[in-house]
C-alpha positions as CSV (number, residue, x, y, z in Angstrom):
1,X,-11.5,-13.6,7.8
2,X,-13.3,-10.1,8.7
3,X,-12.7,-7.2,6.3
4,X,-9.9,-5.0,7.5
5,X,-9.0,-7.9,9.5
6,X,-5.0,-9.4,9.3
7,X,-4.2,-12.4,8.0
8,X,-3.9,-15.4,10.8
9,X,0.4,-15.8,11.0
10,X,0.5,-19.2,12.0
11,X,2.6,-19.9,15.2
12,X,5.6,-21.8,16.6
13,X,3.2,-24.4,17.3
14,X,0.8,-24.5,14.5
15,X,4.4,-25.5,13.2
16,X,4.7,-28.4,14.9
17,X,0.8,-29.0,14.4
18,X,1.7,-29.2,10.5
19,X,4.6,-31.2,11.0
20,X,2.7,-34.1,12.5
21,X,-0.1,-33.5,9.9
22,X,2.3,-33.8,7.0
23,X,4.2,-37.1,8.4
24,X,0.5,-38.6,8.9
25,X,0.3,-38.2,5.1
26,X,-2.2,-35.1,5.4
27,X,-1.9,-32.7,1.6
28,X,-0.6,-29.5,2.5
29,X,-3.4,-27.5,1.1
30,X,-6.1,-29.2,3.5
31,X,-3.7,-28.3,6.2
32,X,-3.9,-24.6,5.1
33,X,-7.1,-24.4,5.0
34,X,-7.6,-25.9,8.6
35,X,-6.0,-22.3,9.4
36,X,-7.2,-20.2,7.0
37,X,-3.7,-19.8,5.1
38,X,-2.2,-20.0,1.3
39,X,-1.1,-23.1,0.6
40,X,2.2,-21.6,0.5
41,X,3.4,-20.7,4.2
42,X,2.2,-24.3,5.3
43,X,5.0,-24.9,3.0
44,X,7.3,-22.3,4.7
45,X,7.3,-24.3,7.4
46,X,7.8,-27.8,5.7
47,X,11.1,-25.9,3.5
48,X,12.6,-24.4,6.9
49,X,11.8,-21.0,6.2
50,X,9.6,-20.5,8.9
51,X,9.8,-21.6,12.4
52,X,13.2,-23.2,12.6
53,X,13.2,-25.8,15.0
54,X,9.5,-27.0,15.0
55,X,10.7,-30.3,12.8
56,X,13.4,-31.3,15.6
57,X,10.0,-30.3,18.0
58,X,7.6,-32.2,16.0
59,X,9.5,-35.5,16.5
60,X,10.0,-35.5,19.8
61,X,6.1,-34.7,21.0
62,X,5.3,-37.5,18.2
């Protein structure tokens, strides 16, 4: 990341991404760091908090 730059907000999709990562047995923090996140909001989207839905669309493009 630049300075003065945002942080990357990962998208509905990156959602799913991480979805199929974590089901192939892939550790959380090496899928944050794939997009340049905090461990922590690849684990928003594994609790629910972010991206509703992306689960129920993870299974069905698997």
């Amino acid at each position: 990341m630049k300075a003065n730059e945002p942080p990357y907000q990962l998208t509905y999709n990156d959602a799913v991404d991480i979805w199929q990562r974590h089901w192939a047995g892939e550790y959380q923090h090496n899928i944050a760091a794939s997009y340049g996140v905090n461990p922590g909001r690849v684990n928003d989207v594994l609790k629910g908090r972010k991206h509703p839905g992306s689960q129920d669309d993870a299974r069905r493009a698997a």
